[in-house]
Phi, psi and omega in degrees: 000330190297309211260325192265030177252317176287332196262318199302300199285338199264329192287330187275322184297346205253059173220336176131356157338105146269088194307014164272350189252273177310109181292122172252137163209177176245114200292321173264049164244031178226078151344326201260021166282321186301304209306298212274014171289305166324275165354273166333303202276027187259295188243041169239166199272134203280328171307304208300282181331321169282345180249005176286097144018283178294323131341292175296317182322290155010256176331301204259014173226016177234041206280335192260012167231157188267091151266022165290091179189161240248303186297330210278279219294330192280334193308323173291342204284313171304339174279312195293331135326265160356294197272330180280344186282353194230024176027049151316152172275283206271097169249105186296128179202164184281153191312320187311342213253327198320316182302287187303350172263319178322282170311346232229304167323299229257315181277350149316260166005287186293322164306306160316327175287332206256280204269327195288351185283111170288150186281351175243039204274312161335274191320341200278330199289342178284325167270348159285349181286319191308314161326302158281158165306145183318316214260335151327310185304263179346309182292321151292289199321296186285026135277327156322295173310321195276299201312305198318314222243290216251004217019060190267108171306353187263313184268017151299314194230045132274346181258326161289323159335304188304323211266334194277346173271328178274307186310339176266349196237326196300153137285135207068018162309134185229144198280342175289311181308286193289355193254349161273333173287315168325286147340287150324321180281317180280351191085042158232182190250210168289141189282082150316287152256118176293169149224140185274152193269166179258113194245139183245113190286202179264310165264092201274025150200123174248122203293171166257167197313332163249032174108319180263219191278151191276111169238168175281320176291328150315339188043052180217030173257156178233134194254170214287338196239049192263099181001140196269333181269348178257356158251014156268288167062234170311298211292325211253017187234001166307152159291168178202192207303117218267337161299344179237109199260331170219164211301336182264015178302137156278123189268195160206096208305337157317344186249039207197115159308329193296321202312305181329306194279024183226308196277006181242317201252357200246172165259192186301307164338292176297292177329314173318315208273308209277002168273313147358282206269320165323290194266020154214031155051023167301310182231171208263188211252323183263015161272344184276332152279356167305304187299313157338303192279326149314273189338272185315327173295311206286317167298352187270336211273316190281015173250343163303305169300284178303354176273011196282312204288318160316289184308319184294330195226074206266009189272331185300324160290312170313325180293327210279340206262323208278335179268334170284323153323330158297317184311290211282322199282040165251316201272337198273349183296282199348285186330304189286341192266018164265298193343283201294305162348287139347338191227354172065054179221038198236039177288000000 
């Protein structure tokens, strides 16, 4: 585990991670990812933890391993931890992961709903109401009504719009003030834990060699710093359109994993040629991943370089983990000490 914790942080530093910008830590040297991972799993519900996408997937292609067990069903509520301990906006992720920032929202939500509630909270939002004009007050409330009944993001965010409005023109407006309308507009209290939205690159998913999602587990990964004669290889042994069965077969590249890594690695020019030649049988299935396979060693070769100074000097990653783990552990006390405070547990 050790070795793959160091090989894992060096593929980030040589891919461009910088670690004056970017906190790298090791996630189980911070008790309190456990703590409030416990916490969290008090008030999320066992339907929502059965309905993550990636679960059942699992479940149901890893069949020779025993994932019937309380951490297997629980491990997202732990990513979701993971990301509320450090009130993220943002979690840059692949289209598979959406669902788990999606959950990450809800148990955010639900806690705020649980906990964010002061015992006079009604009475403070009626008098922060009082502040606006009537026909404003009436104009949240029915955005309030909507989001409440559809969760409709377009009157999410006409209702945040509404309180981004008094706060910039009312006198004597205050930041206690929008974070309790805040709290009223969504059905939750003060906002503890954030939640965070799902930041999507340009290409939001990259398949693995057979087409479906790229796993370790799966055994369909080519990994970033992966030797070049063994990942021309993996490209040239992909299955490809199960329909074209001889060189002299017509294809049809929507139906060929190779096809996925060309809308990700090829230019337009190139993607022309290989459809072309694909679906009139011009050119043969392994001229059409040479590029693929050209494309990815180039990209590969400056995380190759730069992983060198690393590989040679592995106490420089070490440091780099040991100073980011101070880092992170400051901002996560913080987090749990709203948590428990919040939870009336900080006797």
């Amino acid at each position: 585990m050790e070795r793959y914790v160091y090989e894992m942080v060096t593929d980030w530093l040589a891919a461009g991670l910088d670690p004056d910008k970017c906190t790298i830590f090791i996630q189980s040297r911070l008790p309190e990812h456990a703590e409030l991972f416990t916490l969290l799993a008090m008030g999320t519900p066992l339907g929502w933890l059965e309905r993550v996408p990636t679960y059942k997937d699992q479940i149901d292609k890893l069949k020779d391993r025993d994932l019937a067990t309380y951490g297997f069903l629980g491990y997202p509520l732990l990513q979701a931890a993971d990301i509320l301990i450090y009130r993220a906006n943002y979690v840059p992720v692949g289209e598979d992961q959406s669902s788990h920032v999606e959950l990450t929202r809800e148990v955010a939500r639900r806690f705020n709903h649980l906990y964010g509630r002061a015992a006079n909270f009604e009475d403070k939002v009626a008098a922060t109401l009082a502040k606006l004009a009537k026909d404003d007050a009436r104009y949240l409330d029915k955005q309030r009504k909507a989001y409440g009944e559809t969760g409709s993001a377009e009157a999410l965010g006409k209702g945040e719009g509404m309180i981004a409005k008094a706060a910039a023109n009312i006198t004597g407006w205050t930041s206690d003030d929008s974070e309790l309308l805040h709290g009223h507009l969504k059905g939750s209290g003060k906002a503890i834990l954030v939640e965070p939205d799902a930041l999507h690159t340009e290409v939001k998913k990259l398949p693995g060699l057979d087409g479906a999602k790229m796993s370790k587990s799966y055994g369909n990964s080519i990994a970033m710093r992966e030797e070049p004669e063994v990942l021309t290889q993996k490209v040239r042994k992909m299955p490809t359109d199960p329909h074209r069965v001889r060189r002299t077969d017509t294809g049809n590249p929507e139906r060929c994993p190779v096809w996925q890594f060309h809308q990700v690695y090829s230019t337009q020019e190139t993607k022309d040629w290989v459809w072309k030649g694909c679906t009139t049988a011009g050119i043969g299935c392994l001229d059409c991943k040479q590029p693929v396979i050209d494309a990815m060693l180039k990209e590969q070769q400056p995380w190759r370089e730069r992983a060198e100074p690393y590989l040679t000097n592995p106490k420089r990653v070490h440091w780099i983990v040991e100073v980011g783990t101070e880092r992170a552990r400051s901002v996560a006390r913080n987090t749990m000490k709203d948590v428990r405070s919040a939870m009336g547990l900080n006797y």
